[in-house]
C-alpha positions as CSV (number, residue, x, y, z in Angstrom):
1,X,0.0,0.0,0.0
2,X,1.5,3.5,-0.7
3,X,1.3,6.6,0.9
4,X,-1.1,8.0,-0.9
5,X,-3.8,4.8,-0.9
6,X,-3.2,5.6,3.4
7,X,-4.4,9.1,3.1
8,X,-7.8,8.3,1.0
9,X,-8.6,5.6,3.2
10,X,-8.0,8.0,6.4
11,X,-9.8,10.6,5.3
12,X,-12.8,8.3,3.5
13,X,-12.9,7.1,7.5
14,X,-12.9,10.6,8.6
15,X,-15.6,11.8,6.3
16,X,-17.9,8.3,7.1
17,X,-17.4,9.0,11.0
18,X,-18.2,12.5,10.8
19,X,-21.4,12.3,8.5
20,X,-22.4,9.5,11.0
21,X,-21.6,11.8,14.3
22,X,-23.7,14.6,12.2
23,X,-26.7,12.6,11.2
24,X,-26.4,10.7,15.2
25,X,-26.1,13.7,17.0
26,X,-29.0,16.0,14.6
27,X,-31.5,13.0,15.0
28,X,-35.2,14.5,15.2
29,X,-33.0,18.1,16.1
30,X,-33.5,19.5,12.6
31,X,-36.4,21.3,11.0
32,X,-37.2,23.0,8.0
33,X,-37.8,27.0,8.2
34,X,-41.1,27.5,7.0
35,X,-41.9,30.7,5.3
36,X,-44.0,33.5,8.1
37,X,-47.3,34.0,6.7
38,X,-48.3,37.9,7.3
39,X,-50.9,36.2,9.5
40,X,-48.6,35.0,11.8
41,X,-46.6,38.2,12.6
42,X,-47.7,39.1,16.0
43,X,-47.2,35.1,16.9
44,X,-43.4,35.2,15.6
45,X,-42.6,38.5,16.7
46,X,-42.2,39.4,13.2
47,X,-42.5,43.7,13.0
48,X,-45.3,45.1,11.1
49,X,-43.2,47.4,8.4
50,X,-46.4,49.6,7.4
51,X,-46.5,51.0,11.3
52,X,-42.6,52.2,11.6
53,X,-43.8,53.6,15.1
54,X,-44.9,50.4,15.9
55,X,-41.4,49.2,14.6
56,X,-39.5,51.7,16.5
57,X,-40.7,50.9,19.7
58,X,-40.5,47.0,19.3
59,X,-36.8,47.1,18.7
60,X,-36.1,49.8,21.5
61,X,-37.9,47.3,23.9
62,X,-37.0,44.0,21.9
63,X,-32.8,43.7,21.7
64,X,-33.3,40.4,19.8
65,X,-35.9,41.9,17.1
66,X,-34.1,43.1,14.1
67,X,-35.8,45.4,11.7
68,X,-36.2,47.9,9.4
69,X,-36.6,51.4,11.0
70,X,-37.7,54.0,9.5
71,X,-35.7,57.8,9.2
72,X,-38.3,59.4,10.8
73,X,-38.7,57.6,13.8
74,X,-35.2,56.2,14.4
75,X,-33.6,57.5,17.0
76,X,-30.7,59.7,15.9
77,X,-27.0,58.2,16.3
78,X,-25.0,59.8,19.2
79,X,-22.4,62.4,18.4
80,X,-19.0,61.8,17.4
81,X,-16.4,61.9,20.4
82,X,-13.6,63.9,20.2
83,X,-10.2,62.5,18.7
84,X,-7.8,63.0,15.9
85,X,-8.5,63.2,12.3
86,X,-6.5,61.1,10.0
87,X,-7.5,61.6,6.7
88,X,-9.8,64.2,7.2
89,X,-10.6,67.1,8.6
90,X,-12.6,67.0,12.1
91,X,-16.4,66.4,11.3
92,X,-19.6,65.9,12.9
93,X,-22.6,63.8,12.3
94,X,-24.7,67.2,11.5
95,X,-22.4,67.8,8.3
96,X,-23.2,64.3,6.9
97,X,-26.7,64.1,7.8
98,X,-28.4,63.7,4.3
99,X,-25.7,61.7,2.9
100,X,-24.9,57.4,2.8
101,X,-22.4,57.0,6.2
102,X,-20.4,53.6,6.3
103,X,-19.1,53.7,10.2
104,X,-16.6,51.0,10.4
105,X,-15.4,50.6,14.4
106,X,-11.7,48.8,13.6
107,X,-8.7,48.7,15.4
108,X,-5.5,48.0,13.2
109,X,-4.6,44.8,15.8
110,X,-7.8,43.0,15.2
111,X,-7.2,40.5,12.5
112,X,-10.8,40.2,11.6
113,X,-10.7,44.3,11.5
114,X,-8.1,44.5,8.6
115,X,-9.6,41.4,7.0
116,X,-12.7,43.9,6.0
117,X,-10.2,46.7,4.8
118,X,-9.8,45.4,1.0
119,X,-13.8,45.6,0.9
120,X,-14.0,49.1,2.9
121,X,-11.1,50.5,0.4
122,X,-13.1,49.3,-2.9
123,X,-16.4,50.6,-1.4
124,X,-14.7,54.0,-0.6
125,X,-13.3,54.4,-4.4
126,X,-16.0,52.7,-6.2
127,X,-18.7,54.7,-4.5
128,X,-17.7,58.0,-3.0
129,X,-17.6,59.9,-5.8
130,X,-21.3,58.6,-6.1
131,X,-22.1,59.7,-2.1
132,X,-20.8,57.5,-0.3
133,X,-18.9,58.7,3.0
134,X,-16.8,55.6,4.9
135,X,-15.8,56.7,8.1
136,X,-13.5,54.4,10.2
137,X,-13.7,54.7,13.7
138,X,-10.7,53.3,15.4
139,X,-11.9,51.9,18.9
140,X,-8.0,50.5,20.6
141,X,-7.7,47.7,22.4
142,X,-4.0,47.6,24.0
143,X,-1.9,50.8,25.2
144,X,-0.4,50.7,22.3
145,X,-3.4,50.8,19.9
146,X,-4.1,54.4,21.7
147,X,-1.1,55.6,20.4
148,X,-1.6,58.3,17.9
149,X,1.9,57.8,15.6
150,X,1.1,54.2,15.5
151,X,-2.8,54.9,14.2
152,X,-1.2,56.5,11.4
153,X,1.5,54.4,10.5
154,X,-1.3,51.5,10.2
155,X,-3.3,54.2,8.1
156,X,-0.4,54.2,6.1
157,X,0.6,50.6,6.0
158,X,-2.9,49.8,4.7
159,X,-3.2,52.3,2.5
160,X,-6.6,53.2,3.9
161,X,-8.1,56.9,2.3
162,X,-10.7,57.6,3.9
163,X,-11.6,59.9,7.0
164,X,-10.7,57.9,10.1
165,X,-11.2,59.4,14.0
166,X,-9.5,57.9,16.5
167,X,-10.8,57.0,20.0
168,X,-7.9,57.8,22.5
169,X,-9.6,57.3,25.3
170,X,-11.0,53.8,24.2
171,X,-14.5,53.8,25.4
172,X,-16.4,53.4,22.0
């Protein structure tokens, strides 16, 4: 038997096993979604979309409900705290009211963070000549993160564009 007859016999085992273990374990655990009827709304917590009152005041009581609110009943977002501009110069929510806001909250040692910033970069040149404003937020976790100098040598490093503030104190 050669090496490579071992490996597709291991991982045939491995494959068997684990479809077993899945099926085993999932026994009488799985069900199929079934569509909400409109009839069934107040029953599944689902939010009634023509009332965005009603809406509102669901998902300020209801954490878990997730829904469509609408701009005249939302509640407004809370102003931006103070911190240094990179890219930018210092804004405030009022000047972009009216416009498309993408707020990204990032810190350049998160992993996941900079795994968004190829998407965030293409969104920023593809669509802010069309209205767009992306606005990082950089929200540090270690000493180190609070650090002006090093917020904008990771600015740099990642060739990021647009307008980021940065969160020195750390309480985002």
């Amino acid at each position: 038997m050669n090496y490579r007859n071992l490996i597709f016999i291991g991982l045939s085992f491995v494959f068997i096993f684990g479809i077993l273990g899945f099926i085993i374990a999932g026994r009488g655990a799985m069900k199929v979604a079934e569509p909400a009827l409109a009839s069934d709304a107040s029953s599944q917590n689902i939010p009634n979309l023509e009332k965005p009152d009603v809406v509102a005041q669901e998902n300020t009581n209801n954490r878990q409900l997730d829904a469509l609110i609408a701009a005249n009943v939302a509640r407004r977002a809370p102003a931006l705290r103070e911190g240094q501009w990179i890219n930018s110069q210092p804004t405030t929510l009022e000047n972009l009211r009216g416009q498309v806001v993408l707020v990204d909250f990032w810190t350049y040692g998160c992993y996941n963070c900079r795994n968004t910033l190829p998407t965030l970069k293409r969104l920023d040149k593809t669509y802010r000549d069309k209205g767009l404003t992306v606005l990082g937020i950089h929200t540090p976790e270690s000493e180190s993160e609070k650090i002006f100098a090093n917020v904008q040598k990771a600015v740099e490093k990642y060739e990021i564009k647009y307008p980021v503030l940065t969160d020195a104190k750390g309480d985002s």
